[in-house]
N, CA, C and O atoms as CSV, one atom per row, in Angstrom:
chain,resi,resn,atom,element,x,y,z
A,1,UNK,N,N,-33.560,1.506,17.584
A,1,UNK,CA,C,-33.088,0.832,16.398
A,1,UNK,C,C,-31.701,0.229,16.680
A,1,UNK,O,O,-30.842,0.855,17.301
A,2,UNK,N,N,-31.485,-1.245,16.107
A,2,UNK,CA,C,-30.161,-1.542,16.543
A,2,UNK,C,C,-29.314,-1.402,15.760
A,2,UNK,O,O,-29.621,-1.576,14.580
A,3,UNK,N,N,-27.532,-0.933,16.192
A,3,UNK,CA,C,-27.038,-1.024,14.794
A,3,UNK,C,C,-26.910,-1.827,13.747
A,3,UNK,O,O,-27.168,-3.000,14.016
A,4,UNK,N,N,-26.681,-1.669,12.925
A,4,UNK,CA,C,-26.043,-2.442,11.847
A,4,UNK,C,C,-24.746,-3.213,11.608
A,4,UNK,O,O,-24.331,-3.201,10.449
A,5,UNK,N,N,-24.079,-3.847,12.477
A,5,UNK,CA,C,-22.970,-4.536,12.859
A,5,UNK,C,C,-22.641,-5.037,11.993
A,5,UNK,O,O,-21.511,-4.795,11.570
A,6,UNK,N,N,-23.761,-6.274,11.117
A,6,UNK,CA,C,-23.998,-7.442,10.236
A,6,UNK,C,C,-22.911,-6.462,8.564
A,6,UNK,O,O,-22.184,-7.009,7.736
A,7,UNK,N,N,-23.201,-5.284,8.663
A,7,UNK,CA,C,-22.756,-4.679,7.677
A,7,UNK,C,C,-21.762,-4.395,7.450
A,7,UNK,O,O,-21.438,-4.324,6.265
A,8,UNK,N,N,-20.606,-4.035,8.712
A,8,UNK,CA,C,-19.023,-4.038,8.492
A,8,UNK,C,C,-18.901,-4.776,7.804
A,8,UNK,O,O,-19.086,-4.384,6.652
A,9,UNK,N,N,-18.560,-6.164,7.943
A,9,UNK,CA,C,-18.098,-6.659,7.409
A,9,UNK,C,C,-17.806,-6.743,5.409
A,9,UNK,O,O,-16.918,-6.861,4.564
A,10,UNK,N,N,-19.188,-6.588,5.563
A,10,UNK,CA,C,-19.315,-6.179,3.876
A,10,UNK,C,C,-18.484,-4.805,3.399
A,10,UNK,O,O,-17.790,-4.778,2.382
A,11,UNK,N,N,-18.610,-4.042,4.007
A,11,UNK,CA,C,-17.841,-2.965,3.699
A,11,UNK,C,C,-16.730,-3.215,3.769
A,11,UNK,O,O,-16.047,-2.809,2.829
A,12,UNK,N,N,-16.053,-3.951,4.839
A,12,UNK,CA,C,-14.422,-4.137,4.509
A,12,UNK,C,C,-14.171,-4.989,2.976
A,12,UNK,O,O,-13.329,-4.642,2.147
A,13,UNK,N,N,-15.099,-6.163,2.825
A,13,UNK,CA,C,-14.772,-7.038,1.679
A,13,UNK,C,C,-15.199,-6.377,0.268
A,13,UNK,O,O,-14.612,-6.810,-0.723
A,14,UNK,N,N,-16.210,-5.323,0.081
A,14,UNK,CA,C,-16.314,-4.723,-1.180
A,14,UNK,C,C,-14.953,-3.808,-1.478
A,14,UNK,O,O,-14.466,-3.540,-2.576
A,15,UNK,N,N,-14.457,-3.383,-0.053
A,15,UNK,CA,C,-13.000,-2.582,-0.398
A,15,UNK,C,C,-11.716,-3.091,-1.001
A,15,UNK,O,O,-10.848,-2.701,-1.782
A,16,UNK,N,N,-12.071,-4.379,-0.107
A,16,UNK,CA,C,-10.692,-5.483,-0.500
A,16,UNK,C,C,-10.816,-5.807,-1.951
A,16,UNK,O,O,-9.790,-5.814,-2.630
A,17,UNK,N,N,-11.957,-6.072,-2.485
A,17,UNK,CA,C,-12.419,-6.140,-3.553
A,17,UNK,C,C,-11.816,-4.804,-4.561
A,17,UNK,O,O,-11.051,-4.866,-5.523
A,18,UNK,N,N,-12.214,-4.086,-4.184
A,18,UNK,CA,C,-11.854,-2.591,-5.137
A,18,UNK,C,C,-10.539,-2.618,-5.336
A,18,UNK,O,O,-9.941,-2.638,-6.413
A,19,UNK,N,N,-10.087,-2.619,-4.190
A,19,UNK,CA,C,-7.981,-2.641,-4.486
A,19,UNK,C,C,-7.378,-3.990,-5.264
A,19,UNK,O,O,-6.231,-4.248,-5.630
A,20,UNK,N,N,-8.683,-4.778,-5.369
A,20,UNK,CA,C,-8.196,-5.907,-5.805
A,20,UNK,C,C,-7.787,-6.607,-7.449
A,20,UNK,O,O,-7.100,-7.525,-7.896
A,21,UNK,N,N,-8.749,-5.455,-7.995
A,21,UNK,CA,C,-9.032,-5.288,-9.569
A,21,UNK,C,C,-7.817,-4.422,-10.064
A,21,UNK,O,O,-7.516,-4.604,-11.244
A,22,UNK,N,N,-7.017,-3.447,-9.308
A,22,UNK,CA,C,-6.101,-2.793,-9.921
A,22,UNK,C,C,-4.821,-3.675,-9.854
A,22,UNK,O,O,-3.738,-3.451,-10.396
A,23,UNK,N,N,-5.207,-4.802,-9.013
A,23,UNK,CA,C,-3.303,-5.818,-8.947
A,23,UNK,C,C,-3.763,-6.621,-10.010
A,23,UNK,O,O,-2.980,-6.811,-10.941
A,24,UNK,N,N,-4.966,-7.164,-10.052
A,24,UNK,CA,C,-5.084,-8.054,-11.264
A,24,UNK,C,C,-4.702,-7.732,-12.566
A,24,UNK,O,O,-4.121,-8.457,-13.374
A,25,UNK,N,N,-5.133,-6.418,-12.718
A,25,UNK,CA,C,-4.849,-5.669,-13.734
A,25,UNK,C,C,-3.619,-5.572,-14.377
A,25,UNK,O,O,-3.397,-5.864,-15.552
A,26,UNK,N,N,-2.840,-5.153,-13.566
A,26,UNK,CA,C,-1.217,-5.264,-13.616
A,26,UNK,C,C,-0.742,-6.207,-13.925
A,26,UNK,O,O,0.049,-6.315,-14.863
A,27,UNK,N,N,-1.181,-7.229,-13.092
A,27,UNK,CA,C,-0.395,-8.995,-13.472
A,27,UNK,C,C,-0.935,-8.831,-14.690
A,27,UNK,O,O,-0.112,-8.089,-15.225
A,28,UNK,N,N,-2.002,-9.092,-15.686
A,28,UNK,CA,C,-2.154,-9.496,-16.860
A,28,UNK,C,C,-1.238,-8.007,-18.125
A,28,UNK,O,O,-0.859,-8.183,-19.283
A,29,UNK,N,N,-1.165,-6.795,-17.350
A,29,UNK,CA,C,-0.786,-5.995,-18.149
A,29,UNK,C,C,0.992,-6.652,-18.719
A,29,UNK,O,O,1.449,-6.884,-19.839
A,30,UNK,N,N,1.832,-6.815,-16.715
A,30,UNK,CA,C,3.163,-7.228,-17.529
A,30,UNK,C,C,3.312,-8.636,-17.673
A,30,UNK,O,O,4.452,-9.094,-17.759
A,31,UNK,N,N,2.193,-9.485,-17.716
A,31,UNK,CA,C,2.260,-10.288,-18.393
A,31,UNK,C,C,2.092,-10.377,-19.868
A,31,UNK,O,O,2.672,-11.271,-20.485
A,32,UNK,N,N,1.329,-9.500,-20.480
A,32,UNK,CA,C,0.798,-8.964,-21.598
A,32,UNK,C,C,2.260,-8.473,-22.311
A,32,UNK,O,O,2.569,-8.639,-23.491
A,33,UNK,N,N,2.953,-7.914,-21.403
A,33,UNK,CA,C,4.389,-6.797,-22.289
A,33,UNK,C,C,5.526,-7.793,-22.067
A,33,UNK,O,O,6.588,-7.414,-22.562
A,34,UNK,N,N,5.560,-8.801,-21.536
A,34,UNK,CA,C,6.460,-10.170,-21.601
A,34,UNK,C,C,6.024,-10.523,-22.942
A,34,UNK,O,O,6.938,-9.983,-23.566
A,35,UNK,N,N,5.115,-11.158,-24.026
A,35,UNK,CA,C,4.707,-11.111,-24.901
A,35,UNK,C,C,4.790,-13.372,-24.500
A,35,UNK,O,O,5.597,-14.291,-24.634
A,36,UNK,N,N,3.452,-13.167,-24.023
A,36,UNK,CA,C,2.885,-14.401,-23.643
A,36,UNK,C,C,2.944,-15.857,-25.053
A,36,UNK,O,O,2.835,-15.813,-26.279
A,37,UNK,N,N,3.120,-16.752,-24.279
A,37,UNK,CA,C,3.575,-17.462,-25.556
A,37,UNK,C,C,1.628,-18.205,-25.819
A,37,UNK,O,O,1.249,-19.364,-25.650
A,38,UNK,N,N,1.110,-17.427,-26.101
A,38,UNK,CA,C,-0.264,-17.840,-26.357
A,38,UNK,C,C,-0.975,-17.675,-27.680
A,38,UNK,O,O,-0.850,-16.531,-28.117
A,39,UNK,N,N,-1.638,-18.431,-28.392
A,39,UNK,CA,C,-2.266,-18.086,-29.679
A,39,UNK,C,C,-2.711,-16.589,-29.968
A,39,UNK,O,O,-2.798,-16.060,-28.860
A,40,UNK,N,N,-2.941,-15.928,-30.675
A,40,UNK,CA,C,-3.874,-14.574,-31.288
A,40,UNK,C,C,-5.073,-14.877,-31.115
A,40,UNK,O,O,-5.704,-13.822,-31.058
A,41,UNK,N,N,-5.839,-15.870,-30.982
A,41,UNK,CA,C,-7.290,-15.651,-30.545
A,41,UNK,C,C,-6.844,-15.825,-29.114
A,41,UNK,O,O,-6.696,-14.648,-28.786
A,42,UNK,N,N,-6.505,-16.621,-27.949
A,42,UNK,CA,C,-6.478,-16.247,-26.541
A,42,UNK,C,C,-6.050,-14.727,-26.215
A,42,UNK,O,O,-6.551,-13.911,-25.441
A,43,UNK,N,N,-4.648,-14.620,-27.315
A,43,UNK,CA,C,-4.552,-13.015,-26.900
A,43,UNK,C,C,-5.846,-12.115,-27.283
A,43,UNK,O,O,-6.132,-11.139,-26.589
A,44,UNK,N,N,-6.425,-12.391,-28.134
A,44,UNK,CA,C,-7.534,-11.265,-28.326
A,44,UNK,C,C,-8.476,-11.390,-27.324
A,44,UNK,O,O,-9.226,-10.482,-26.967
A,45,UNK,N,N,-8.443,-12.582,-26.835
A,45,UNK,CA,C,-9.749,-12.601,-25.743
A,45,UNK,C,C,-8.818,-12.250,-24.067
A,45,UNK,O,O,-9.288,-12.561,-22.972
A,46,UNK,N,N,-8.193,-11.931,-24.161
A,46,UNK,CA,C,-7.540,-11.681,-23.069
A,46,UNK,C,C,-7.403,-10.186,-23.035
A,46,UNK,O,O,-7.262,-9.524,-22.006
A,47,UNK,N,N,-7.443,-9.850,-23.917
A,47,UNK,CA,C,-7.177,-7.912,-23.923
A,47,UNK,C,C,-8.735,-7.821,-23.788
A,47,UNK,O,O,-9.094,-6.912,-23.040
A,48,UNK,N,N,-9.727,-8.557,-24.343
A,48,UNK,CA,C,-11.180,-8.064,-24.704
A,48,UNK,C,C,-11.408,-8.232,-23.167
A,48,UNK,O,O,-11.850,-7.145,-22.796
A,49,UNK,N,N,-11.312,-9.132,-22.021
A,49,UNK,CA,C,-11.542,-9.470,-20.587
A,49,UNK,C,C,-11.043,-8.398,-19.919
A,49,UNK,O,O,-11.721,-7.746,-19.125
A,50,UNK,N,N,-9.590,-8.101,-20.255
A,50,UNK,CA,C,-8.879,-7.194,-19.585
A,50,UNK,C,C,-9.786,-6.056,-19.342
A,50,UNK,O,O,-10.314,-5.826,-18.254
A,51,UNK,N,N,-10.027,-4.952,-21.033
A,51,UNK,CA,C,-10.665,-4.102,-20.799
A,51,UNK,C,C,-12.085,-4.312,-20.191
A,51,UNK,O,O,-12.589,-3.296,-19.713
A,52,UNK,N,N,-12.768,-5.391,-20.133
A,52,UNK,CA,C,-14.311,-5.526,-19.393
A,52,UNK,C,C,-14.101,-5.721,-18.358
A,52,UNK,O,O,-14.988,-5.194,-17.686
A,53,UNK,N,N,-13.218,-6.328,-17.608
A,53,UNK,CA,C,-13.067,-5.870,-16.210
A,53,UNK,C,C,-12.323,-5.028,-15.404
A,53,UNK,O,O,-12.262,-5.085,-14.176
A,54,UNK,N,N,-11.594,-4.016,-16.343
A,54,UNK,CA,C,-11.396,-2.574,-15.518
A,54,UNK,C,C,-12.845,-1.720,-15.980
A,54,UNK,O,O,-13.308,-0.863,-15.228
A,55,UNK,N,N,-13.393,-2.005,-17.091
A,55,UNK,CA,C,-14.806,-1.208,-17.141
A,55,UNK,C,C,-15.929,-1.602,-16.291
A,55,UNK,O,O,-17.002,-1.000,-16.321
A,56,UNK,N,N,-15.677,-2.691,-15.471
A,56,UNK,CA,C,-16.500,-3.122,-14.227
A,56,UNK,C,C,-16.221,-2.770,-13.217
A,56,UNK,O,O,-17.202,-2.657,-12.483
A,57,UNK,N,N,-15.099,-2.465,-12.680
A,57,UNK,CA,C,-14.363,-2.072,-11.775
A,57,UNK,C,C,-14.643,-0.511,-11.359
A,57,UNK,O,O,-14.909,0.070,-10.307
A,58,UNK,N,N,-14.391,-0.024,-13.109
A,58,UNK,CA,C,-14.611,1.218,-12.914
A,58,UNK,C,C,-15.883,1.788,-12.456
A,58,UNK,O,O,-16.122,2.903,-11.992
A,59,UNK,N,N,-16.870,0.491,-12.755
A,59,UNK,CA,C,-18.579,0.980,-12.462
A,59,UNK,C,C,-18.881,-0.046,-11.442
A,59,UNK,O,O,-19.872,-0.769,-11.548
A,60,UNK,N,N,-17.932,-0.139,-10.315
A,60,UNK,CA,C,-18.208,0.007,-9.186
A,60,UNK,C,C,-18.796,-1.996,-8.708
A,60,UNK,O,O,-18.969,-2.506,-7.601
A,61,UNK,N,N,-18.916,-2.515,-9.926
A,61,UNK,CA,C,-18.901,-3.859,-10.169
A,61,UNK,C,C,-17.821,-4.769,-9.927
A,61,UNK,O,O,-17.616,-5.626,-10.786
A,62,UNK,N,N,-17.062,-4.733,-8.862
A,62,UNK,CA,C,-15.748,-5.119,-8.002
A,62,UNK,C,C,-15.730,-6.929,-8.335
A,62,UNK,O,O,-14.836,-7.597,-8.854
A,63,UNK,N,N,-17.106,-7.368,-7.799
A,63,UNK,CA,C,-16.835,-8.954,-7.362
A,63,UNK,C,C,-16.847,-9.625,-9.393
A,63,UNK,O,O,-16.251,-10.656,-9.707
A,64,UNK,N,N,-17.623,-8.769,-10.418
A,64,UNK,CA,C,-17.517,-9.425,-11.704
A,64,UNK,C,C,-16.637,-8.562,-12.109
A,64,UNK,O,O,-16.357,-9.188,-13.131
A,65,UNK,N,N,-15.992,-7.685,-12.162
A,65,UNK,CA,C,-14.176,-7.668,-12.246
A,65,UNK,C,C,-13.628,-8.235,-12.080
A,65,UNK,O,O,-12.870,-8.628,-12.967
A,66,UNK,N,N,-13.558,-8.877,-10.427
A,66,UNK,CA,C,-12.433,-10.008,-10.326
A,66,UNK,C,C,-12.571,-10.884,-10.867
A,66,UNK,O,O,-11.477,-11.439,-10.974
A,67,UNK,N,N,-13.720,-11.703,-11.579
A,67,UNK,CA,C,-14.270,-12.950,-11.944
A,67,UNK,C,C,-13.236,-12.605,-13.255
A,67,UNK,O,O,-12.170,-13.177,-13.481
A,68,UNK,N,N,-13.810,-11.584,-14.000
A,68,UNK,CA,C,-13.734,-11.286,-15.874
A,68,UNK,C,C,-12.212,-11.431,-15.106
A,68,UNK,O,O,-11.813,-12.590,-14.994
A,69,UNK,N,N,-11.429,-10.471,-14.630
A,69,UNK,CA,C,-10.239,-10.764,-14.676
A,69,UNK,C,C,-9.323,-11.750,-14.279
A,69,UNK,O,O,-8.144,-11.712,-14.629
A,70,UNK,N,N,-9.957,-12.927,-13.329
A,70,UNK,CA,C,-9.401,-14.314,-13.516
A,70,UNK,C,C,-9.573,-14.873,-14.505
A,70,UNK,O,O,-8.919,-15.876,-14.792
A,71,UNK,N,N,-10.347,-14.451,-15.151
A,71,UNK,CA,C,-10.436,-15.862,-16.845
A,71,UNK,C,C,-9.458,-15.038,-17.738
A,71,UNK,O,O,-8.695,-15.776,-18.362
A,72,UNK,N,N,-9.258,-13.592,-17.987
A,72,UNK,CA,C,-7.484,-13.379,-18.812
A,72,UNK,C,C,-6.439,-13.581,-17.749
A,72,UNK,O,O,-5.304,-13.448,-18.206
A,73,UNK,N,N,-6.481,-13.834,-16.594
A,73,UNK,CA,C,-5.439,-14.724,-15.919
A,73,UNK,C,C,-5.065,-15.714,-16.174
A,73,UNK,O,O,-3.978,-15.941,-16.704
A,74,UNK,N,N,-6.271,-16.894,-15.699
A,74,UNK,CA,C,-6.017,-18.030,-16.614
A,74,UNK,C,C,-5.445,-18.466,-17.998
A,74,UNK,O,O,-4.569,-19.228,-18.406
A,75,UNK,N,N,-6.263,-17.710,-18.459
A,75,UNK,CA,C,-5.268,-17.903,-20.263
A,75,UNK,C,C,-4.201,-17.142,-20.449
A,75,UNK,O,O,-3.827,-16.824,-21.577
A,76,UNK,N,N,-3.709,-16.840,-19.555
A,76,UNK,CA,C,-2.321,-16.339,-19.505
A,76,UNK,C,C,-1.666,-17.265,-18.523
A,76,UNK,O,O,-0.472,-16.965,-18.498
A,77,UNK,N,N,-1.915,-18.259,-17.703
A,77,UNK,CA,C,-1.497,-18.795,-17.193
A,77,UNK,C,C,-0.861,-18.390,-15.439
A,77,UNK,O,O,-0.105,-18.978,-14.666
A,78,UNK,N,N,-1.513,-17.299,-15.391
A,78,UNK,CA,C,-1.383,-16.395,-14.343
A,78,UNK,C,C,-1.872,-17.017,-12.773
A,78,UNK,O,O,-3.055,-17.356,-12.751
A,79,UNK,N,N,-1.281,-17.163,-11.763
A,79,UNK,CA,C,-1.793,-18.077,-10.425
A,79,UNK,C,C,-3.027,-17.177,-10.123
A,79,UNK,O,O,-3.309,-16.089,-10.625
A,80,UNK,N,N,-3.521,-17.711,-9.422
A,80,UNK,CA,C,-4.868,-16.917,-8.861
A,80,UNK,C,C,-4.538,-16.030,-7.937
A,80,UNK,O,O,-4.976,-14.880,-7.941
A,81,UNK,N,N,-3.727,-16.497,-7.057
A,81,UNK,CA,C,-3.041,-15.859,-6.009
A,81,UNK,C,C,-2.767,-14.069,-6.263
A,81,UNK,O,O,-2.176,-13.407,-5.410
């Protein structure tokens, strides 16, 4: 049987992924406690994203974490970076 080589790679990028949802997180949190100059409906949909993509994160759903948590980036005006 040959190894599985083809598969590192994935394993490094689902990891990068995992550590990747807790910085996002942060940027929108102290962006959140700056008190963003954004309407009450973007803010509500930005806390509602927030929490759905640490509850994705938390269930192991890494790559639609990062997604949910670039769109309360965006409406916070947050770089992608």
């Amino acid at each position: 049987m040959k190894p599985a080589y083809w598969l590192i790679p994935l394993l490094f990028s689902a990891n990068a992924l995992a550590f990747h949802c807790p910085a996002d997180m942060k940027q929108i949190d102290d962006a959140l406690a700056t008190g963003p100059a954004i309407s009450a409906e973007q803010l509500a949909e930005v806390k509602t994203l927030r929490a759905e993509g640490e509850a994705l994160h938390q269930a192991g759903r890494h790559q639609e974490s990062v997604d949910t948590l670039a769109k309360a980036k965006a409406l916070l005006g947050i770089d992608k970076t």
